[in-house]
Each structure stands twice: as structure tokens, then as C-alpha cells.
N, C-alpha and C positions, 0 to 999 in steps of 0.2 A: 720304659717304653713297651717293654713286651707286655702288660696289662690291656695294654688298646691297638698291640699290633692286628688283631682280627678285627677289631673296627676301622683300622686305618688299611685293611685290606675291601673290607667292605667299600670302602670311600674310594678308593681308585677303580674296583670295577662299577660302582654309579653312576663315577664320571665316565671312565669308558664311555657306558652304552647311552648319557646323556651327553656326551661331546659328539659322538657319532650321529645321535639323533639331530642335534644341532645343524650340523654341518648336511644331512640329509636330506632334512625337510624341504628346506630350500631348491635344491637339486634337482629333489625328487617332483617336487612342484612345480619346477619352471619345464622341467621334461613334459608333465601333464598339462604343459598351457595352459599354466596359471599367469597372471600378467606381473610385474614389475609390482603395483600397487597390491596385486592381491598376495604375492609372497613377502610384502611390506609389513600389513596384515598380521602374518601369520607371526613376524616377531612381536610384533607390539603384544599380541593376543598370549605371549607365552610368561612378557612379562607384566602383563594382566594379571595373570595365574600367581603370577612369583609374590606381588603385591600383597594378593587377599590371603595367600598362605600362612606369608608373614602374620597374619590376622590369624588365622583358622587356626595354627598351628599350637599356640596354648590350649585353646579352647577343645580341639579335638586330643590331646595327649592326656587333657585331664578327664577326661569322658573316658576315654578308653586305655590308657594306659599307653605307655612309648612300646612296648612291643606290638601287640594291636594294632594300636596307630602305624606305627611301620609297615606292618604285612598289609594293611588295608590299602597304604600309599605305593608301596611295591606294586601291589596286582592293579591298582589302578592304572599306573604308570605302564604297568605292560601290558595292559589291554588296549591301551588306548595307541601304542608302539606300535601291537598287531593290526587294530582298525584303521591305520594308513593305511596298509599294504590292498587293505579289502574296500576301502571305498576312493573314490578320486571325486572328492564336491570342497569347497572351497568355505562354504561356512562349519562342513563337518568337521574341518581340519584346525581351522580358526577352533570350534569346542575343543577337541582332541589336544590342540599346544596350548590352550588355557588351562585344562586340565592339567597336562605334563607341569608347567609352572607349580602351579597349587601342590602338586603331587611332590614335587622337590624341592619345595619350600619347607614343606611338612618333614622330609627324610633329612634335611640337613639340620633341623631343626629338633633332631630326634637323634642323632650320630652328634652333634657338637653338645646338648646337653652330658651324650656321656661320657667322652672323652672330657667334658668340663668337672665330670663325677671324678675322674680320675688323676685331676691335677691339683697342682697348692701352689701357692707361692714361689715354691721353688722350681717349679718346671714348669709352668703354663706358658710361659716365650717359647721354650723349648718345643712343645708339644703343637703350640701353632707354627712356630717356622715349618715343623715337619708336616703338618696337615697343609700348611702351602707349597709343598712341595708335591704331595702325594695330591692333591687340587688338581695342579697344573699336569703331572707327570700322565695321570688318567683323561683330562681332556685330549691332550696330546695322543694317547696311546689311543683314543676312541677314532684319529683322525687317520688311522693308517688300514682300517677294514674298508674303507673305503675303495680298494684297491683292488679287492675280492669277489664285487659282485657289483651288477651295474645299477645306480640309483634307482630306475624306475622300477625294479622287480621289486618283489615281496623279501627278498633275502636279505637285505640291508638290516631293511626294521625287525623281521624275523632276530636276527643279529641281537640289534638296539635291546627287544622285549628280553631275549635270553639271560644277558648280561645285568638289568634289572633287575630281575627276577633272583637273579645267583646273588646279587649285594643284598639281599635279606638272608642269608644264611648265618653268617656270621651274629649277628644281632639277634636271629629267633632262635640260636644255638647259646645265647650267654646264660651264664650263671650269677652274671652281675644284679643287684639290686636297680632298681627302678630308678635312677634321680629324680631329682625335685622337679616339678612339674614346671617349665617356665612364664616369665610373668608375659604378659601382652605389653606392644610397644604402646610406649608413652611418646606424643608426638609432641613436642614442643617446637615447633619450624621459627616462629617470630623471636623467641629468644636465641636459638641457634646461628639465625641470620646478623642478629647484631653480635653474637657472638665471634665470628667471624665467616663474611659474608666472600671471604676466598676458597673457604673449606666447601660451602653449601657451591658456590658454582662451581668446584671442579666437580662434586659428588654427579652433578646435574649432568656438566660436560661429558664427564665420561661414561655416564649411562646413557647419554645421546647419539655419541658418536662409537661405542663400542657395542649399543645395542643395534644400533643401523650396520655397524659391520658385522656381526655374529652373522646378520640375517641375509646381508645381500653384498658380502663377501665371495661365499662361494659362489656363487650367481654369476660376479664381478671375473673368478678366477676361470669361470669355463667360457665364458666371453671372449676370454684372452688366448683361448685355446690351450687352458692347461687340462682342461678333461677332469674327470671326477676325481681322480687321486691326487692331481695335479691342487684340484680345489684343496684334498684334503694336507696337501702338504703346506699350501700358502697358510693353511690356518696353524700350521703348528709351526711356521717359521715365525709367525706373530706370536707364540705362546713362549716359544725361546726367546725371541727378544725380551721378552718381559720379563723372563726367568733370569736373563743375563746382567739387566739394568735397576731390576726393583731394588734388590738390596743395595750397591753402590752406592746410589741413588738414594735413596736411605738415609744413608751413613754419611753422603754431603751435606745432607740436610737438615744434619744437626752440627756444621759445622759453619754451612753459611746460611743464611735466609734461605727460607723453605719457597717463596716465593719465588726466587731467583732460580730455581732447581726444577719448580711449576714452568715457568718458562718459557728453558730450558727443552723441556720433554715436551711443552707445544709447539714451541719451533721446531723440534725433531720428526714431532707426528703430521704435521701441519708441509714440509717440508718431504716427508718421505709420503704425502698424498699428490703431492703436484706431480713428485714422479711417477704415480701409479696411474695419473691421467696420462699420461705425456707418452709413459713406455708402449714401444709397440707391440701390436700380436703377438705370444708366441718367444718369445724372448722370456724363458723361464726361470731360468737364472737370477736374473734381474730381477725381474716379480717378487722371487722370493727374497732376495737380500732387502728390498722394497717393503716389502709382509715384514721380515726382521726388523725394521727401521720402526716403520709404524707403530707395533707391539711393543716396541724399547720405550715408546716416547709417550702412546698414547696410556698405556696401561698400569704404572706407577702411577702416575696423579691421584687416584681416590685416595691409598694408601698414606704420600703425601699432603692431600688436605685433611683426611686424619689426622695425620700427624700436628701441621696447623693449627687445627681446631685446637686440640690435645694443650698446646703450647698458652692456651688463655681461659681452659677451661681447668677446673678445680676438678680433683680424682674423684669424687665424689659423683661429677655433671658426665663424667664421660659416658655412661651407659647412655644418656641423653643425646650426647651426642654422634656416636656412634650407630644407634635407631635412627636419628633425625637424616642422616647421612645415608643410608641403608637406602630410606623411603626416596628419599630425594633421588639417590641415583637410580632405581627405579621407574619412578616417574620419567625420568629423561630417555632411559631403558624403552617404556611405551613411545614416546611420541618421536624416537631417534626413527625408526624403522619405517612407518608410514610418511614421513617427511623424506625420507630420503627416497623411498619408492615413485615417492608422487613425482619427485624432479628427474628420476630415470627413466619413469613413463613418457616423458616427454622429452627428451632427453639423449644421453647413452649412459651405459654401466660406470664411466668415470666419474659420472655427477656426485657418485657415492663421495668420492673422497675431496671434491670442490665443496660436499657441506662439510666433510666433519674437517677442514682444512677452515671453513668460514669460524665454527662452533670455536676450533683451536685458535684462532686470531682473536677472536672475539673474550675467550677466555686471558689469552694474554694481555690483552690491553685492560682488561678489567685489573688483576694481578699489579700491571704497570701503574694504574691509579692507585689501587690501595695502597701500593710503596713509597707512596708520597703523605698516607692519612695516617701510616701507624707506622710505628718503628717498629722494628727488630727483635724479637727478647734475644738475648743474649746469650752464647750456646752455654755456658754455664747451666740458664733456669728453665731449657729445653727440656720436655718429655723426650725419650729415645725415641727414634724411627722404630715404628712396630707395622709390617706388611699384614693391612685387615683384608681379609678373604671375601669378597659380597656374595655370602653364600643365607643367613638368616641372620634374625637380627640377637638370634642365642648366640653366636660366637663370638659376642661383646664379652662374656665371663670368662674366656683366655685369657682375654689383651693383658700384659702385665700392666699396666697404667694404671687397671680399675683395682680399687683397695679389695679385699676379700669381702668386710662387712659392706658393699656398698648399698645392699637393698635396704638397709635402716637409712644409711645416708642419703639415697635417692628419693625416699621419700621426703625428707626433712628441706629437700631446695626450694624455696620458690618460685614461681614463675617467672618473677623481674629480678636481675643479678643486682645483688643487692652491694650497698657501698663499698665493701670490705671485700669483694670479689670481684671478679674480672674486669667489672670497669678499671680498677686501679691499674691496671695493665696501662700502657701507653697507647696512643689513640693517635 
């Protein structure tokens, strides 16, 4: 581990000053009378960004190289941190969070290639559980400057650009060779879908309803009169819960039906939304044990339909499926935040969690039908729970699932799963 401890130092101050940006933007926008719908907006616009990165991100690391590439995504990233604070217009900001996306698409996609450079077989579980820690632990840590200085000033984002700027040092300071440049996603959605079509909708679910909360969460929490730190701690009470329940959570679900486990965590999330309509003002406490509940329920499922997927797909399809799942929750990511905007515009701040409480029932029942069309594998011929991080679609080369040689292999699958593969699974 000490090989990538300066990269996985980099990676916690990124998240810092992009969990804080996170949690700002919104804040910072609804203070400057921006509406409901136009801070909707602003998420969908970021995972806009996050999208075409995914794209852009081979494409630009081969051109120029991952260190380049970095420092170019760094200073983008912080100028555009700085140019909040300097203008207040509502499509400038929409450019500026499309950019941020694109921007951190590209740096995650440039940090996981090379902590990918520095794993084998034998330590790549290892090296991602810890990058899912140091993930979470930096989102988290980016929610408590919020405390410091009041949304609408310049100081926050000032803040946000600093911290940015500092997680290029590390990386423009290595001595490491360059890794291999990464390949562009291969989308295969119509094969994924019959692959298993519980993995593609939770992927979908919970970039719908976690990318409508990232964006009009905090929103939600000053509503309720927790105030800006107030905001920033509801969101790290949801990041603990996630932190407390993903692995368990996990680890049952390789013991019983992974479906059962999906659930589960929508009845929890689904469940701990009714209460965040229902609780009143100001009752802080609550809220957050609320926030904890949420995050326990809603935020293991991608990882778990991973897993899913994992359990019918050959080691060979998972990089296929793992991208396929990336875009997918993304997509849901764009259209989670403008849906949910459009019904609080008319509305009140609870509506947020009357949809992702719909999305979570809605997912359930789908779950409940397919538990009648396919049976079970058997925990025996289960893939492990492995917690996949949605951060690019490079940090498919951790997972221990996928064999080392899989890029000859991935090229070798067809597009239709052929007799001798997956279909033979039970149905």
C-alpha cells in the first residue's frame, strides 16, 4: 500500500473539495434565487459532464499523456470552482457543473488507471476496499467546511478551487511510469439488459434517485431549518449510513438471493423517505438518523446489482458489464434531478423523497417479478460481493472478478450470449 499511499492521498483531498462543491452549489444557488427547477438543472448538467468524460477520458490521456491530462483537469476544475463565486447566471453555472463533471471524470479516470498500474491479482480487492473508503471518507470530510464560511460568499468555492488544485501534487510529483492508456467504453445495453435486467434497473434506480438527492438534498436540509452545516452534516449522515451497511450487506448477499437484499434496502430507503416528508421543522436529530437510514438503504444497491449482474455473467463480460452499468446509472444520474425539481417547483422540498420513495417501490416490484422468472444461483456459484465505486468506468480493472488477461477476452465475446454461456444459467 505505501506505493499509492500519495495517490490515495490525492483522492481524498479531490473528493474533499468536490463533496464540498457538491453540497455548495445547490446552497449557494438557491441563496442567489435560483428556483427549484433551475437548481434541478444544475445536477442533471454535472452528470452531463460525468457522461461525456467517461468518453473524453481515453481519448484526451492518449493525446496527452495522464500527467498533462491531470494538470489540464485540475486547473480546469478550479477555475471553473473560482468562476462561481465571480458570476451568479444560471446557464453560466449549468456550463461551469458540466464542466466540473467532465473534469472528474477524466481525474478519476487518470488516478484509478494508476493505482490499477500498481495492483495484481493479489491485492486489487484490497486496494479497492481501501479506495472505497478513502471515496467516502473525503466526500464526507469535504461536508464539514461548510461550517466555516456562509454559502453565498466567495469563500466556500475559494475553499472547493484550493483543494482541487492541491490533489494534483501528488500525481505531478510521481516518479511512476505512465500506465497504459485506457480503452473507451464498449456499450452493449441490449445484451446487458437480457443479461440481467435487475442489475441495469437498480444501476438506473439509484442514479435517479441519488443523483436527485446529491442536488436537492441540501436544498431539502435548509428547508427544514438545519442551516448550511446543518445541510452539510445530513449529507454525511447519509454517507455513514452507507459506509455502515454496504459491506454487511454484501456479505448477505452472497449468502441469500441478492434480490432479496435489493429489497430490502428499498424498503429501507423507500421507508426512511416517508419519514423525511412527514418529520417536522427543525427536529435535527431526526433528520439525521433519517439521512442515516436513507444512505444505509438507498446507496448499496448499484454495488449489489453488480454483484447480480456478476453472478450470470462469464469473467471474461464483466468489464462489459460493469461500463454498461456505469452509463446506465448515469443516465438516471441526468434525469433523477430535473424530475425531481420540476415536482418541488410545484410542490414542497418533501416531494424530493415522495419520487425517489416511487423509483424505490417501483424498483421493488420489479425485483419481486423477476423472483418468480429466474431462480437463485446458488451461494456456492456466486461471484463475491465486491463494493464498485461510480466513479469511471477505468475502475472495472480493480474488481477482483475480472481475470487479468481480460482485454483479449473481451474482445473475443459476441454480442449475442451464445449457447454455452449465460443463457444456460436458469431463467
Amino acid at each position: 500500500m505505501a506505493s499509492i499511499a500519495a495517490l490515495l492521498i490525492s483522492v481524498f483531498i479531490l473528493l474533499a473539495g468536490s463533496g464540498l462543491q457538491t453540497t455548495l452549489v445547490p446552497l449557494a444557488a438557491t441563496d442567489s434565487g435560483f428556483d427549484a427547477l433551475e437548481v434541478g438543472f444544475l445536477g442533471s448538467s454535472y452528470f452531463i459532464g460525468m457522461m461525456l468524460g467517461c468518453f473524453a477520458a481515453p481519448w484526451l490521456i492518449r493525446r496527452t499523456g495522464h500527467i498533462r491530462a491531470f494538470g489540464a483537469c485540475t486547473a480546469l476544475a478550479t477555475a471553473a470552482s473560482v468562476l462561481f463565486s465571480l458570476t451568479i447566471d444560471p446557464w453560466i453555472w449549468n456550463l461551469l457543473r458540466c464542466l466540473s463533471g467532465l473534469c472528474y471524470a477524466v481525474l478519476y479516470a487518470i488516478i484509478e488507471s494508476w493505482l490499477n498500474d500498481k495492483s495484481d491479482n493479489s491485492n486489487r480487492g484490497g486496494i479497492l476496499a481501501v479506495y472505497n473508503v478513502v471515496n467516502f471518507a473525503g466526500m464526507a470530510a469535504g461536508q464539514q467546511f461548510l461550517r466555516l464560511y456562509p454559502p453565498s460568499g466567495f469563500q466556500l468555492f475559494s475553499l472547493s478551487a484550493v483543494l482541487i488544485s492541491i490533489a494534483s501534487i501528488p500525481v505531478a510529483l510521481t516518479r511512476s511510469t505512465s500506465p497504459l492508456v485506457p480503452e473507451s467504453p464498449r456499450l452493449r445495453l441490449p445484451w446487458l439488459i437480457r443479461l440481467s435486467p435487475v442489475a441495469v434497473a437498480g444501476a438506473f434506480t439509484v442514479g435517479f434517485a441519488n443523483g436527485a438527492f446529491w442536488t436537492l438534498g441540501p436544498v431539502y436540509a435548509t428547508l427544514k431549518g438545519l442551516g448550511a452545516s446543518g445541510a452539510g452534516d445530513f449529507i454525511t449522515a447519509s454517507i455513514i449510513g452507507a459506509v455502515l451497511v454496504l459491506w454487511p450487506a454484501g456479505r448477505l448477499s452472497d449468502r441469500v438471493d441478492r434480490r432479496f437484499v435489493i429489497l430490502g434496502c428499498c424498503l429501507l430507503s423507500a421507508g426512511a423517505g416517508i419519514g423525511l416528508v412527514l418529520v417536522p421543522d427543525g427536529a435535527a436529530w431526526t433528520i439525521f438518523g433519517l439521512a442515516f437510514l436513507f444512505g444505509a438503504g438507498a446507496m448499496p444497491i448499484y454495488s449489489l446489482s453488480s454483484a447480480h449482474a456478476a453472478d450470470f455473467a462469464a469473467p471474461a463480460e464483466m468489464v462489459a458489464v460493469a461500463t454498461g452499468l456505469l452509463l446506465v446509472y448515469t443516465v438516471g444520474a441526468v434525469v433523477g434531478p430535473t424530475i425531481a425539481a420540476s415536482l418541488i417547483e410545484v410542490t414542497t422540498a418533501g416531494a424530493l423523497f415522495v419520487l425517489t420513495g416511487l423509483i424505490h417501490l417501483a424498483m421493488m416490484l420489479l425485483a419481486l417479478y423477476r423472483l418468480t422468472r429466474r431462480e437463485a444461483i446458488p451461494p456456492e456459484q456466486r461471484e463475491p460481493f465486491v463494493a464498485v465505486p461510480r466513479t469511471s468506468t477505468n475502475v472495472v480493472e480493480l474488481d477482483p472478478r475480472i481475470p487479468a488477461s481480460h482485454d483479449e477476452a473481451q474482445e473475443a465475446i459476441p454480442d449475442e450470449p451464445l449457447p454455452d454461456q449465460t443463457v444456460q444459467r436458469p431463467l
